[in-house]
C-alpha positions as CSV (number, residue, x, y, z in Angstrom):
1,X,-34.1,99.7,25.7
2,X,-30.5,100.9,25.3
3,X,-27.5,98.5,25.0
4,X,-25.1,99.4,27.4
5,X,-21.7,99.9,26.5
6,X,-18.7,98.9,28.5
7,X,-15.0,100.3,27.7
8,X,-11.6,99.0,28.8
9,X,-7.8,100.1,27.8
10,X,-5.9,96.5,26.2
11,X,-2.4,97.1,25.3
12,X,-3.2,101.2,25.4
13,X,-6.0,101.0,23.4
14,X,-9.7,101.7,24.1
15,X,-11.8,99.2,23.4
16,X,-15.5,99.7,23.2
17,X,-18.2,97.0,22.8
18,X,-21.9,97.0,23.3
19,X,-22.9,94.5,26.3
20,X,-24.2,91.1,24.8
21,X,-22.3,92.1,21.1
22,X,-19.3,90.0,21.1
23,X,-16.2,92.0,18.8
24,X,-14.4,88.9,17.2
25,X,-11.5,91.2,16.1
26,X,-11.2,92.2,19.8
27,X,-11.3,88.8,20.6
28,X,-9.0,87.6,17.7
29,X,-6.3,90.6,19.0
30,X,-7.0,89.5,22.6
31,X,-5.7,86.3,21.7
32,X,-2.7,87.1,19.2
33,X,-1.3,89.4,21.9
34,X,-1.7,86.8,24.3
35,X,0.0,84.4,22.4
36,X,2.7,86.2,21.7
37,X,3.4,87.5,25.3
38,X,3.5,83.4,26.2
39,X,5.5,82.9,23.8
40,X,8.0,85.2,24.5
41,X,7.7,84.3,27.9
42,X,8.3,80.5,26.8
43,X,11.1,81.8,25.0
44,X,12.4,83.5,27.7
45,X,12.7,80.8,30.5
46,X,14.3,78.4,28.3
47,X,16.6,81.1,27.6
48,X,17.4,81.4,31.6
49,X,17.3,77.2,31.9
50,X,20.1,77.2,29.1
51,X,22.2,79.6,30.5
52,X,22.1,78.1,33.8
53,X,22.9,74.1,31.9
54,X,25.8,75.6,30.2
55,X,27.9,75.7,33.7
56,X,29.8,72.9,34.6
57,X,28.3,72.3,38.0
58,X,25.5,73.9,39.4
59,X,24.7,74.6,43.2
60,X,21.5,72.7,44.9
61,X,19.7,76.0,44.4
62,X,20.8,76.7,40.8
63,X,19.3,72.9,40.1
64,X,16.3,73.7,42.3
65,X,15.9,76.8,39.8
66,X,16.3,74.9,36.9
67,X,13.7,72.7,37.7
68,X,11.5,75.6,38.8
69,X,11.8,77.1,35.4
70,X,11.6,73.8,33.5
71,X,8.5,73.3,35.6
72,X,7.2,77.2,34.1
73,X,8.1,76.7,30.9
74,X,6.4,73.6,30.7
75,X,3.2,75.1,32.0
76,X,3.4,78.0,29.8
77,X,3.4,75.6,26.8
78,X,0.3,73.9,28.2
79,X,-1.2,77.8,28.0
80,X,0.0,78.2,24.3
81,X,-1.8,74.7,23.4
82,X,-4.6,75.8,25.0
83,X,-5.1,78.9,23.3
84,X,-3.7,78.0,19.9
């Protein structure tokens, strides 16, 4: 009996796999472009929490969105661990 094969588009690219075949360099570019998104997105937020600590006094909201983004960043370096 025929293998099915399934197709999706990651990152603009068509990726074909058979079902039950598992394509470790799909897997293994999966994951490196995964990683580097979270990492840029790490990147990112502590970029924002920075600019925001820089100010000499912050407003109850600006601290409430420095927390929130402290709170993000730290999640998304739980994500990176996870996946590294």
């Amino acid at each position: 009996m025929p293998r099915r094969a399934s197709r999706r588009i990651v990152k603009g690219v068509w990726w074909i796999q058979t079902e039950g075949e598992l394509d470790s360099t799909t897997e293994l570019s999966t994951k490196e472009s995964l990683l580097a998104e979270l990492t840029a997105e790490h990147r990112r937020l502590d970029e924002q929490v920075q600019r925001l600590e820089r100010r000499r006094s912050l407003t109850p909201a600006e601290q409430a969105e420095v927390s929130r983004l402290k709170k993000q960043k730290l999640l998304t370096k739980d994500r990176i661990a996870r996946i590294a």
